[in-house]
C-alpha positions as CSV (number, residue, x, y, z in Angstrom):
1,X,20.5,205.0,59.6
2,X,19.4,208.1,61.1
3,X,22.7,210.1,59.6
4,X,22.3,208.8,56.0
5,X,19.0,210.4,56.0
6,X,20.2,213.6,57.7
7,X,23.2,213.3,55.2
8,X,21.2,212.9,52.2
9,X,18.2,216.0,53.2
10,X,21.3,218.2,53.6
11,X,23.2,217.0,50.3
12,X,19.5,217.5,48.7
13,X,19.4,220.7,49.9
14,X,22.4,222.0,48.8
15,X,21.7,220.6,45.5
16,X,18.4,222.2,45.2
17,X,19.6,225.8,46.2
18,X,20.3,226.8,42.6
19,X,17.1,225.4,41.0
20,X,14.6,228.0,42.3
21,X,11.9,228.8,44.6
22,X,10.7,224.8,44.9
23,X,14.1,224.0,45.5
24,X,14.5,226.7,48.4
25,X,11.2,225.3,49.3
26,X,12.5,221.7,49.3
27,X,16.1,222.6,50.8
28,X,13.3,224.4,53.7
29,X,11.6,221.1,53.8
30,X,14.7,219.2,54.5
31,X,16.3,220.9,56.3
32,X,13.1,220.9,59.2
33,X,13.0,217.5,58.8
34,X,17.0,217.0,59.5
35,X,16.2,219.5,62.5
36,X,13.6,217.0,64.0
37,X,15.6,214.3,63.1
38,X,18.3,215.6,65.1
39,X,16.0,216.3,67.7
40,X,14.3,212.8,67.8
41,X,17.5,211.1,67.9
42,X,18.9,213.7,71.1
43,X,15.5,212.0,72.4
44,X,16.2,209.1,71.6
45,X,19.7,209.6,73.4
46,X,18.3,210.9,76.4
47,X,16.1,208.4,76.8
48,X,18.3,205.4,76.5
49,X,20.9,207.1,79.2
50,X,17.8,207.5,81.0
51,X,17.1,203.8,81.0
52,X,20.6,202.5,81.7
53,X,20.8,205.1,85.0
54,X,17.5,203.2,85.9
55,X,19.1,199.7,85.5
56,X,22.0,200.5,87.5
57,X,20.6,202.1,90.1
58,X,18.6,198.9,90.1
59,X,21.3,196.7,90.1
60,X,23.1,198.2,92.9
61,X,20.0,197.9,94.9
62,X,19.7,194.0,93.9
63,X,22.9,193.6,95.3
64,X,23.1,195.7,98.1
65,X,20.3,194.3,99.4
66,X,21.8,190.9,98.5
67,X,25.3,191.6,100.4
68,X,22.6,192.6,103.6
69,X,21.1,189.0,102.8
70,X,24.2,187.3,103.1
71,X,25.7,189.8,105.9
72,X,22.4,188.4,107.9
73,X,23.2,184.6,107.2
74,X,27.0,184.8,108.0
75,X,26.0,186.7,111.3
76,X,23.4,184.2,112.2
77,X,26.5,181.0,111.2
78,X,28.7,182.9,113.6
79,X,26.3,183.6,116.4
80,X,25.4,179.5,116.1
81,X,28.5,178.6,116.1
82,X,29.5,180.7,119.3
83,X,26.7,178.9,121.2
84,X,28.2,175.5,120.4
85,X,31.2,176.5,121.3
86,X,30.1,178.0,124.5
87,X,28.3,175.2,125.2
88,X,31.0,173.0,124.7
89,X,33.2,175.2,127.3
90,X,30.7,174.9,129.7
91,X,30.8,170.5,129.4
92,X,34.7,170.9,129.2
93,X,35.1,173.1,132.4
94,X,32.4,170.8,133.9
95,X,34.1,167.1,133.1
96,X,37.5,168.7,133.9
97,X,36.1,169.7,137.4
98,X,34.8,166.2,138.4
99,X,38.2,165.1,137.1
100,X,40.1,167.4,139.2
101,X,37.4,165.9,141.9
102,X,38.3,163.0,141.5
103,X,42.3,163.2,141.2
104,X,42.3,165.1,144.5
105,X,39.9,162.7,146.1
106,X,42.0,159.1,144.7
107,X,45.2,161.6,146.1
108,X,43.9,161.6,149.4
109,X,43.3,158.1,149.6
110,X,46.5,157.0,147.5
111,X,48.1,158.9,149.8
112,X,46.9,157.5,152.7
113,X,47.1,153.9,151.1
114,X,50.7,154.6,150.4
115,X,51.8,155.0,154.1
116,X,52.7,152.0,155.3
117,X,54.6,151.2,151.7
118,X,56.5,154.2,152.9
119,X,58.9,152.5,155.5
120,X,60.4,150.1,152.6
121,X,60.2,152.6,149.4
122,X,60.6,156.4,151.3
123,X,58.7,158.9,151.4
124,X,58.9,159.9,147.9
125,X,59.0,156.6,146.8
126,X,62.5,156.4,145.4
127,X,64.0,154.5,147.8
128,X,64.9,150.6,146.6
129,X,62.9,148.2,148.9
130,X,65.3,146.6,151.4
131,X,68.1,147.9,148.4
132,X,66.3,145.0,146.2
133,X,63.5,146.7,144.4
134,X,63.2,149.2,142.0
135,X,62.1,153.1,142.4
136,X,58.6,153.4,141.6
137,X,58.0,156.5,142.2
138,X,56.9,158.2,138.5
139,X,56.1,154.7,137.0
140,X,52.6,154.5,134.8
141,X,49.7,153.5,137.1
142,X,48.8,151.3,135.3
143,X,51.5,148.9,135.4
144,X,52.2,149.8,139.2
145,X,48.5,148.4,139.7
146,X,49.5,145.1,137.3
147,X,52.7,144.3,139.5
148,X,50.3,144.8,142.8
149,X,47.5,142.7,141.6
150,X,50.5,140.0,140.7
151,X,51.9,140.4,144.2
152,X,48.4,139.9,145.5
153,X,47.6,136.7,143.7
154,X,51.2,135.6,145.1
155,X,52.1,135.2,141.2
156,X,54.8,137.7,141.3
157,X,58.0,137.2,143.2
158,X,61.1,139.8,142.2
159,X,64.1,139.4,144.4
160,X,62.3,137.4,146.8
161,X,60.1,140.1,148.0
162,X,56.8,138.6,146.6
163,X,56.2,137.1,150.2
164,X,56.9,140.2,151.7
165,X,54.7,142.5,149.5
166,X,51.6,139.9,149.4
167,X,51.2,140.6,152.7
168,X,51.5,144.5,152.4
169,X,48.9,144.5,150.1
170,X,46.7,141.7,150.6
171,X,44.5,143.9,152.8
172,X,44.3,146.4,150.0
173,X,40.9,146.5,147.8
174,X,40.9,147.0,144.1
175,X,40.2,151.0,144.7
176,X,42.8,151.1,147.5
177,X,45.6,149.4,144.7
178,X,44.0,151.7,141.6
179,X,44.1,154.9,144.1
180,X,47.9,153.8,145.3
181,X,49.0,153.2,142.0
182,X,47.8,156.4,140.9
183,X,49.5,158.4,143.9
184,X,52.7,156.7,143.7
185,X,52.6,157.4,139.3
186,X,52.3,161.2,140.3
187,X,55.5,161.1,142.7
């Protein structure tokens, strides 16, 4: 809007120039007029790139100091986080060193248990019982402690050994067959 005004002052002008001193005067007029509308509108101009450096500048502090916001939360997830999971360390190393407790201490007396099976089944325990049995060494616990309980109830018999084996373990507690059956799994 601003440069049809300009446009038409200066077109006025230049029309006026031939028509005397009040056209001079007028074509003086307009063209002071164009001057200060040039010179509101450079203003104008200045002002408006003025304003929009101000909103950036704003706008990249918003978000810098959102990024810092959110830098502060994920650190503050991440440090959480490495508690727990230090924590948890701490309850793992601690349950798998009563465990380890425990395995040496049911060794020891599996072990010990398992001597007097060792004159029938060897050492190792893969020797065949009187060349009737089978190796048990490496068989799962739990079914060497089935087969045990079974001989001790007399409700097992394989090969005719079922006599034999009630009385090798009908001295034998509950722990001392669990702790047997265990050592003789780990062979």
């Amino acid at each position: 809007m601003k440069h049809m005004i300009l446009l038409s002052l200066v077109c006025s002008s230049i029309l006026f120039t031939g028509c005397g001193d009040d056209a001079k005067k007028a074509a003086a007029e307009a063209t002071a007029k164009t001057s200060d509308i040039a010179k509101d509108t450079v203003t104008d101009l200045q002002q408006a790139a003025a304003d929009a450096a101000e909103a950036t500048k704003r706008a990249a502090e918003a978000t810098a100091r959102l990024a810092e916001e959110k830098a502060a939360e994920a650190k503050a997830v991440a440090e959480k986080a490495a508690a727990e999971l230090k924590e948890r360390a701490v309850e793992t190393t601690e349950a798998a060193t009563e465990l380890a407790k425990e395995v040496m201490s049911n060794s020891s007396a599996g072990e010990a248990a398992y001597a007097k099976c060792t004159g029938c089944h060897g050492k190792d325990g893969k020797t065949k019982a009187l060349g009737k049995s089978e190796i048990i060494a490496g068989q799962p616990a739990a079914d060497i402690e089935k087969k045990m309980a079974e001989y001790k109830a007399g409700t097992r018999d394989v090969a005719g050994m079922g006599s034999l084996m009630k009385g090798q373990v009908a001295a034998m507690s509950d722990e001392d067959i669990k702790a047997v059956s265990a050592y003789i799994s780990a062979m």
